[in-house]
Each structure stands twice: as structure tokens, then as C-alpha cells.
N, CA, C and O atoms as CSV, one atom per row, in Angstrom:
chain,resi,resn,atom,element,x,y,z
A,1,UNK,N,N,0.814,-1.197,0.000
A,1,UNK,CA,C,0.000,0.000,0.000
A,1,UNK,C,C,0.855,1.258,0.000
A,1,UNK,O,O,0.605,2.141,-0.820
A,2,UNK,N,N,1.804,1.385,0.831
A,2,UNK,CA,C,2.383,2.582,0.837
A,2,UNK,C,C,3.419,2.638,-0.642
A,2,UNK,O,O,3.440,3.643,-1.353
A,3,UNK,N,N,4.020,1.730,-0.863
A,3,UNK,CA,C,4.534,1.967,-2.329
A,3,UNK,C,C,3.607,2.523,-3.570
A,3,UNK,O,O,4.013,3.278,-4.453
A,4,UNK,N,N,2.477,2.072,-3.470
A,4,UNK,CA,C,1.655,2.291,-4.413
A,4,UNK,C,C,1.437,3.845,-4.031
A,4,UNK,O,O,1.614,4.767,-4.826
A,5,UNK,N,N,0.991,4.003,-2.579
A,5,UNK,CA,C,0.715,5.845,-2.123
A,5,UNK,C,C,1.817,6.122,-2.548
A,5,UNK,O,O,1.433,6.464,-3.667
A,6,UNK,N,N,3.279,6.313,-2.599
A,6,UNK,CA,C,4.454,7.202,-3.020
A,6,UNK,C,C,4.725,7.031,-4.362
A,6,UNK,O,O,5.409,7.889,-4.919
A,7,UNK,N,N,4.091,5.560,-5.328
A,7,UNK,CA,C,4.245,6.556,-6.363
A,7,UNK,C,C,2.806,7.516,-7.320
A,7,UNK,O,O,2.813,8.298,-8.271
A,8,UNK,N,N,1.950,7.052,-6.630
A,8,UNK,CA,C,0.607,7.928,-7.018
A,8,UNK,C,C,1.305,9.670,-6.393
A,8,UNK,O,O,1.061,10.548,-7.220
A,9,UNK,N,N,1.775,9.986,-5.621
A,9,UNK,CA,C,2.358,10.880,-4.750
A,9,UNK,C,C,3.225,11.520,-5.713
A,9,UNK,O,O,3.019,12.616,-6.234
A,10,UNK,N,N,4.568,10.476,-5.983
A,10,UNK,CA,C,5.127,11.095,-6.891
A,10,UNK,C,C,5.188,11.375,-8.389
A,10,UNK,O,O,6.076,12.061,-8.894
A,11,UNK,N,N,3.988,10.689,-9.213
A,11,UNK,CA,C,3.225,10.923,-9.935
A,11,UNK,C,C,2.363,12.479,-10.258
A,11,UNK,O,O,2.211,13.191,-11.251
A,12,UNK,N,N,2.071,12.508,-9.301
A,12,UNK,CA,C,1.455,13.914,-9.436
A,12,UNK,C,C,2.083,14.746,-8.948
A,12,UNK,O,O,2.131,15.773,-9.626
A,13,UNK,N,N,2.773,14.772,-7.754
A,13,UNK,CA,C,4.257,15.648,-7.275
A,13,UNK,C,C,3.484,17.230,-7.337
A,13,UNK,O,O,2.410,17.313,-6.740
A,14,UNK,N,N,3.846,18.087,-7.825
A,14,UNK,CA,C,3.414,19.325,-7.776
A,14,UNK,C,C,2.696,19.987,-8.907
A,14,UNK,O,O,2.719,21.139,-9.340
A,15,UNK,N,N,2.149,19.067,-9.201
A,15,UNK,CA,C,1.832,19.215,-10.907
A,15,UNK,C,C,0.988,20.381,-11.010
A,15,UNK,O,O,0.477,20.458,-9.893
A,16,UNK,N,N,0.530,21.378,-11.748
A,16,UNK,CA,C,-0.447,22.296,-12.013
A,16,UNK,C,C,-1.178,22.098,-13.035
A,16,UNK,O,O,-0.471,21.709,-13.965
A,17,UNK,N,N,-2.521,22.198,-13.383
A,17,UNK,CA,C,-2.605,22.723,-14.963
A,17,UNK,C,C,-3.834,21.038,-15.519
A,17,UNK,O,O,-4.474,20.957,-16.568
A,18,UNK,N,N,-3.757,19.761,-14.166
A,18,UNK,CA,C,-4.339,18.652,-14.669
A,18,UNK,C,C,-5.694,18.721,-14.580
A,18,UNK,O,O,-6.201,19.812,-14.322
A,19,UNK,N,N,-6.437,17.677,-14.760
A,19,UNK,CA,C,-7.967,17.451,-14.407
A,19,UNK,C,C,-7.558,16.268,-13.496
A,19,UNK,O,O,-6.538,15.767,-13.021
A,20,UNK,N,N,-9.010,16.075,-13.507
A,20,UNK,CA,C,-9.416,14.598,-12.899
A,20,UNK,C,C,-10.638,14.239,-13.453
A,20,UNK,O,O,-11.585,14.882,-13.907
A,21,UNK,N,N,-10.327,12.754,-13.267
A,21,UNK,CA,C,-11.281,11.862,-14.109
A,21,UNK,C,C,-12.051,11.000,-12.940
A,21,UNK,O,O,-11.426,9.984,-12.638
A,22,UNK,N,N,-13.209,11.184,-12.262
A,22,UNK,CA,C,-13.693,10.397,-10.950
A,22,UNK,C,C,-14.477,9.699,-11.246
A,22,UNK,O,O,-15.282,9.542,-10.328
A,23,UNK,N,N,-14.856,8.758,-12.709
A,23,UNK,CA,C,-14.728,7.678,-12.915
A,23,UNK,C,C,-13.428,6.274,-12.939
A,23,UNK,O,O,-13.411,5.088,-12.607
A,24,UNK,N,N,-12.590,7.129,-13.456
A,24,UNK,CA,C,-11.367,6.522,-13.303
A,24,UNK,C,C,-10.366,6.425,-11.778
A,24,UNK,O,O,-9.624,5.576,-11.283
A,25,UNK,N,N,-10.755,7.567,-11.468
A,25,UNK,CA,C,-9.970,7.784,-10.443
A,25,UNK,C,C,-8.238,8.069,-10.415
A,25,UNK,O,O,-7.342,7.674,-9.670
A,26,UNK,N,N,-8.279,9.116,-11.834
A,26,UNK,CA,C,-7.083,9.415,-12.411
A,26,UNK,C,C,-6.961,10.707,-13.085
A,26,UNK,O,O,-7.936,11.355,-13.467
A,27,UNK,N,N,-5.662,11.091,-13.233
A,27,UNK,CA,C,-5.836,12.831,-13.773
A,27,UNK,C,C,-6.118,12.410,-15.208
A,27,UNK,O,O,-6.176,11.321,-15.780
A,28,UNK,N,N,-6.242,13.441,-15.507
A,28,UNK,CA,C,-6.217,13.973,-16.979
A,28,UNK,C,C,-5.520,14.829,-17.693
A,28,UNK,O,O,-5.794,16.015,-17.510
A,29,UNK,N,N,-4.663,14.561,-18.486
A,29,UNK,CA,C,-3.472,15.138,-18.813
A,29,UNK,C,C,-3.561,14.789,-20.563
A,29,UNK,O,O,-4.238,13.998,-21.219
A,30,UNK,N,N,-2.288,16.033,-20.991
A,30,UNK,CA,C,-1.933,15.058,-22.332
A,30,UNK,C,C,-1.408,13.973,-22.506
A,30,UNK,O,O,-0.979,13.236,-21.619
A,31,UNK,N,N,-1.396,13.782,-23.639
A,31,UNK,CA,C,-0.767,12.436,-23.724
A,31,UNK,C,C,1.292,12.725,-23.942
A,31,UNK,O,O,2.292,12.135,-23.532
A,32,UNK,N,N,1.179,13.236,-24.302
A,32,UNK,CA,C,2.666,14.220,-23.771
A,32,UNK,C,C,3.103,14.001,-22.707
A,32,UNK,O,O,4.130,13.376,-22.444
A,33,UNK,N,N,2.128,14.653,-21.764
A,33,UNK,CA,C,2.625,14.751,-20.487
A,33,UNK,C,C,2.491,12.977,-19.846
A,33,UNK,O,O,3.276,12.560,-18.995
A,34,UNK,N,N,1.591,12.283,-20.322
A,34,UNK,CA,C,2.085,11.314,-19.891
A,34,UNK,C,C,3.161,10.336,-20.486
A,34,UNK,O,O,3.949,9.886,-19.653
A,35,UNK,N,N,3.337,9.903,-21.880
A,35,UNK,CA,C,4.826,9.916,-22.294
A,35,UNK,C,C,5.547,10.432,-21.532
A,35,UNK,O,O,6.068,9.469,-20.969
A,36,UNK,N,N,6.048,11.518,-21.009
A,36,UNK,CA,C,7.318,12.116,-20.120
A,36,UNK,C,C,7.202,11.355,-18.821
A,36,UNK,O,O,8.243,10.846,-18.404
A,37,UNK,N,N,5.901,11.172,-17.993
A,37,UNK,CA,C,5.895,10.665,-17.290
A,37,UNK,C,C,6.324,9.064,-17.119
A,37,UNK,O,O,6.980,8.328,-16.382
A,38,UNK,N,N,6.015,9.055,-17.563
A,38,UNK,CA,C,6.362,7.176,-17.805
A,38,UNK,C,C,7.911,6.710,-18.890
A,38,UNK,O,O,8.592,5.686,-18.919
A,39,UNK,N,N,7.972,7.768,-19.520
A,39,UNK,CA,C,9.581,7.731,-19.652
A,39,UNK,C,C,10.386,7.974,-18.238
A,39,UNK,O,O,11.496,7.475,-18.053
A,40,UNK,N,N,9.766,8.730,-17.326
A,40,UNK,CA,C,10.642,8.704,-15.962
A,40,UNK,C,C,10.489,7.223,-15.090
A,40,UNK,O,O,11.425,6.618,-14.568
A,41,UNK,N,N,9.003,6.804,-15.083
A,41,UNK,CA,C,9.234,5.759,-14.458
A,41,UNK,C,C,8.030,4.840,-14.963
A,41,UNK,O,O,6.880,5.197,-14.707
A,42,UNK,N,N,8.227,3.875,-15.548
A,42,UNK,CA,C,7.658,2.835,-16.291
A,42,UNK,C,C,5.988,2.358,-15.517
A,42,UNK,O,O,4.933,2.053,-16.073
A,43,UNK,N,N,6.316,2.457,-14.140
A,43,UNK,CA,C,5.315,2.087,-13.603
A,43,UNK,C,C,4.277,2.584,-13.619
A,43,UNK,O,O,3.162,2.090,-13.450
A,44,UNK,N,N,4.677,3.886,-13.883
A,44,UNK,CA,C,3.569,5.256,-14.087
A,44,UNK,C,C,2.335,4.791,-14.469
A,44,UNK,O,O,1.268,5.020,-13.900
A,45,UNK,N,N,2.570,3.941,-15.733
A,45,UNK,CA,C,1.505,3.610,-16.824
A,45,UNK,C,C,0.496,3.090,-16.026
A,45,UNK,O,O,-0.559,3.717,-15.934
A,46,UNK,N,N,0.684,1.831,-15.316
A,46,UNK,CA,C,-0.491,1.679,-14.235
A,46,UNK,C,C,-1.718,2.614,-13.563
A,46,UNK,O,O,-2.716,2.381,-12.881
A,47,UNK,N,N,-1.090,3.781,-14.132
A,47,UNK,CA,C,-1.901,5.003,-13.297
A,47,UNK,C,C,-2.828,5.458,-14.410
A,47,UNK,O,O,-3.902,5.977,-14.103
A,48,UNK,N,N,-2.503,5.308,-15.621
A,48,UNK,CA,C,-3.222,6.125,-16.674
A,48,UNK,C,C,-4.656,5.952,-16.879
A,48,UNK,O,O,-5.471,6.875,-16.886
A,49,UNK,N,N,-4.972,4.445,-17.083
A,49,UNK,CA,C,-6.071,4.286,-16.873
A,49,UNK,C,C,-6.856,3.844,-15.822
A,49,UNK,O,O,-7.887,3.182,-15.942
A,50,UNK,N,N,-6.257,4.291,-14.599
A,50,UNK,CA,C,-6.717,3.744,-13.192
A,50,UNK,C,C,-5.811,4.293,-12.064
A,50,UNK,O,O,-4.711,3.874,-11.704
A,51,UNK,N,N,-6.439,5.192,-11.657
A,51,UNK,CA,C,-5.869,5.705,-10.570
A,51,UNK,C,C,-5.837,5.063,-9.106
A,51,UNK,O,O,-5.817,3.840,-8.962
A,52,UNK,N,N,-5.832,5.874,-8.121
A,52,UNK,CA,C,-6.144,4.930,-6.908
A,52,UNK,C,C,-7.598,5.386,-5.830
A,52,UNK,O,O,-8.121,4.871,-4.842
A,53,UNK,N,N,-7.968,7.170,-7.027
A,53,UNK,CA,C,-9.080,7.282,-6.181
A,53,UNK,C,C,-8.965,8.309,-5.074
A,53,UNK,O,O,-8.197,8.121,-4.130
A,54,UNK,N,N,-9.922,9.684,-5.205
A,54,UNK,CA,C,-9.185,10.495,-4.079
A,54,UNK,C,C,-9.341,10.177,-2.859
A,54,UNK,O,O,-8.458,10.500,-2.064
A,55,UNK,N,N,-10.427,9.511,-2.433
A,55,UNK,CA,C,-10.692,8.866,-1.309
A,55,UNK,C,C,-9.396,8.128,-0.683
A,55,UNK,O,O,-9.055,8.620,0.393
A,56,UNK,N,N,-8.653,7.115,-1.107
A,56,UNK,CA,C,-8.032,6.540,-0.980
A,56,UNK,C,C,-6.928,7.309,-0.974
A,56,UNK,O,O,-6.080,7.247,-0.084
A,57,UNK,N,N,-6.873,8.098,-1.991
A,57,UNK,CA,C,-5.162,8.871,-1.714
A,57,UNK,C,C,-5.559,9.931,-0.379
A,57,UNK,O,O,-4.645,10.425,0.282
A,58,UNK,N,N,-6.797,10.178,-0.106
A,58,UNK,CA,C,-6.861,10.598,1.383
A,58,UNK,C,C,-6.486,9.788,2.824
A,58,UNK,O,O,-5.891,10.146,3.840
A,59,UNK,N,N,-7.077,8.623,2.442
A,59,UNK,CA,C,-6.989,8.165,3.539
A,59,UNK,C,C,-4.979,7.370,3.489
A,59,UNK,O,O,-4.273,7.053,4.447
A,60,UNK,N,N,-4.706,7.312,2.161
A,60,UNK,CA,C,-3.168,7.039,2.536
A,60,UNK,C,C,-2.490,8.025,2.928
A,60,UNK,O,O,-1.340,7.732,3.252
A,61,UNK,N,N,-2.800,9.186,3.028
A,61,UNK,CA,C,-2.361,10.532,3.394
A,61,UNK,C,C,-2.605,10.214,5.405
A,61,UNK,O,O,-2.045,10.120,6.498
A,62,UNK,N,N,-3.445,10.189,4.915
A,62,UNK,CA,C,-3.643,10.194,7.097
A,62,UNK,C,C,-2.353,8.901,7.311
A,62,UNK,O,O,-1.258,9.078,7.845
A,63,UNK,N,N,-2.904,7.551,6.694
A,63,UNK,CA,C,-1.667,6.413,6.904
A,63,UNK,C,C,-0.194,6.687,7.111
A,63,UNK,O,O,0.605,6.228,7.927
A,64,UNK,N,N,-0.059,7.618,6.081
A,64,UNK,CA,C,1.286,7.182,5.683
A,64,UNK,C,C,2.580,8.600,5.816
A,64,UNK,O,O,3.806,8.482,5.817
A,65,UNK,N,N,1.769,9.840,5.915
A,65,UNK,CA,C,2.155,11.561,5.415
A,65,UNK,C,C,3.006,11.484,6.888
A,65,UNK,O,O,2.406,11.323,7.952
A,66,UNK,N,N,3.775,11.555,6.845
A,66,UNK,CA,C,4.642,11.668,8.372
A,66,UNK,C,C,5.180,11.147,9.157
A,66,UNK,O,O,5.766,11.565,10.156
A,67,UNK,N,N,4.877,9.252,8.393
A,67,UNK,CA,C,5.102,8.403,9.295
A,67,UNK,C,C,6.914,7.997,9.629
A,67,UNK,O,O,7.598,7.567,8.700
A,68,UNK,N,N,7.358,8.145,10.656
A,68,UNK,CA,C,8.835,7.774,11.441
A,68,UNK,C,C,8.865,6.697,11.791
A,68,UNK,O,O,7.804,6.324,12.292
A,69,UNK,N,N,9.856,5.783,11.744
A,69,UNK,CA,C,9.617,4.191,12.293
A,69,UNK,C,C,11.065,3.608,12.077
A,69,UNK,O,O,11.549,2.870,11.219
A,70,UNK,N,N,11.811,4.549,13.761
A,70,UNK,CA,C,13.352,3.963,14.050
A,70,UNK,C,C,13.296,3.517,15.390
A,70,UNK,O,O,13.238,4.225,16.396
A,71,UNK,N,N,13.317,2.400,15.327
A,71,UNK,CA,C,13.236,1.722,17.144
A,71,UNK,C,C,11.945,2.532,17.754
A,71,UNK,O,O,10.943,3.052,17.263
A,72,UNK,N,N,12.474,2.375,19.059
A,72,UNK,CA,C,11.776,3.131,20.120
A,72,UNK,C,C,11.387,4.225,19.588
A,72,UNK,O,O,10.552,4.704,20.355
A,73,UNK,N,N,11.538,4.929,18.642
A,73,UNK,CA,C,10.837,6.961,18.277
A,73,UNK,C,C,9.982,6.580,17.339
A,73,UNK,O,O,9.608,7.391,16.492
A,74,UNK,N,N,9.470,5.068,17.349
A,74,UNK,CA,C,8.902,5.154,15.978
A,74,UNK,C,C,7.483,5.991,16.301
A,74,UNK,O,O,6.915,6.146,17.382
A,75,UNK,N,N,7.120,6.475,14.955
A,75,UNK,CA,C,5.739,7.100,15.301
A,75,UNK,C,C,4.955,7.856,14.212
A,75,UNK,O,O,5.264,8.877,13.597
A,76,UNK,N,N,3.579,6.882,14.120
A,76,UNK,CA,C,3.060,7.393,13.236
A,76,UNK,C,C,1.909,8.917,13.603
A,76,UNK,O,O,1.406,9.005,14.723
A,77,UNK,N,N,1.719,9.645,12.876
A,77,UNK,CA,C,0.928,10.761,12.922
A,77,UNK,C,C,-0.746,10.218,13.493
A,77,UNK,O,O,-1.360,10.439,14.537
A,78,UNK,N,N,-1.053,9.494,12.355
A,78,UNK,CA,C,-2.410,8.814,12.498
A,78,UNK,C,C,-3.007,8.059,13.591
A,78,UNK,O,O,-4.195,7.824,13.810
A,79,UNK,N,N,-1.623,7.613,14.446
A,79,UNK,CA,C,-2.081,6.876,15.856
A,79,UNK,C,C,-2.957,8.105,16.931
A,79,UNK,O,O,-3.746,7.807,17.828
A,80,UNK,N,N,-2.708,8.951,16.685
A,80,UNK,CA,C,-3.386,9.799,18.029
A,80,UNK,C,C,-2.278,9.843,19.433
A,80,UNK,O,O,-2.479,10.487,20.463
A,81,UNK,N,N,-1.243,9.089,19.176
A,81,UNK,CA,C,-0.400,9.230,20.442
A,81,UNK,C,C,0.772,9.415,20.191
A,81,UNK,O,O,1.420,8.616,19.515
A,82,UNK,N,N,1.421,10.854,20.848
A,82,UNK,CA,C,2.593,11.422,20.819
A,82,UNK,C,C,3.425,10.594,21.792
A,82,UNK,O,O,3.001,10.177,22.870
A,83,UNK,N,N,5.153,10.316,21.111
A,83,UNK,CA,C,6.005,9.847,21.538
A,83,UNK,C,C,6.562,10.173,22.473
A,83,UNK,O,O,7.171,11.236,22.595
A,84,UNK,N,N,6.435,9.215,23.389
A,84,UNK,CA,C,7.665,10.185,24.626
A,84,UNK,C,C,8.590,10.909,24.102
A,84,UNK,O,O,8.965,11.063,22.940
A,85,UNK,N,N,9.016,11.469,25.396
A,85,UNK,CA,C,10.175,12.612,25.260
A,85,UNK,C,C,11.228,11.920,26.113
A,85,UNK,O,O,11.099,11.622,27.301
A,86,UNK,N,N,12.565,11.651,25.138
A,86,UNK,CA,C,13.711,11.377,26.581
A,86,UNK,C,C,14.230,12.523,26.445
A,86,UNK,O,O,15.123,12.891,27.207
């Protein structure tokens, strides 16, 4: 799941200028712009005709947007509970 959220993530990255398609659950772009895209990373293509859905890229956002996980400090945002302090 979270691979799939970082590259839907980095897929769209800061993009300006797209639509969306909420049947598909995918932008809408040229076909240009997706050529470039998927010349960067092959996997891209998976996305073109099937996105993951804004719902879902919401709720991987709560999952995943912040999450730390080194030993003892691990800590996700979404738990509701702040890490001790040593």
C-alpha cells in the first residue's frame, strides 16, 4: 500500500494545470505529459487508466504523510499518540 501511495504521490508531485477523471480515479493530462511521465518511471503507466481514487489517496495521506519508524521513536501521525520525550 504505501509503495503504491508514493508513487501515485510522486506521480502527481506538484503538478499544475491537470484534471481529474472520478470515474477513473485518475488525472487527466496530455498524452505528452504522460509519455514524459512514464519515460521517468515505467510504472507510471499503471496510473493512466486507473488511478487509486481520491478517497483513498486521502486516507493514505492520514496512513502514511509523516510516518517515522526507528526503534523506540517510531511514530506514526495517524495513531493519536505522541512519543515520549527522553
Amino acid at each position: 500500500m504505501k509503495d503504491q501511495w508514493k508513487m501515485w504521490k510522486a506521480l502527481k508531485g506538484n503538478e499544475t494545470g491537470l484534471g481529474w477523471d472520478h470515474k477513473k480515479g485518475t488525472v487527466v493530462a496530455a498524452d505528452e505529459w504522460w509519455n514524459e511521465k512514464i519515460k521517468e518511471n515505467s510504472n507510471f503507466a499503471r496510473f493512466q487508466e486507473k488511478g487509486i481514487g481520491q478517497e483513498l489517496y486521502e486516507n493514505y495521506q492520514e496512513l502514511f504523510l509523516g510516518t517515522v519508524a526507528t526503534r523506540e521513536f517510531a511514530y506514526a501521525p495517524s495513531s493519536g499518540v505522541l512519543p515520549n520525550e527522553t
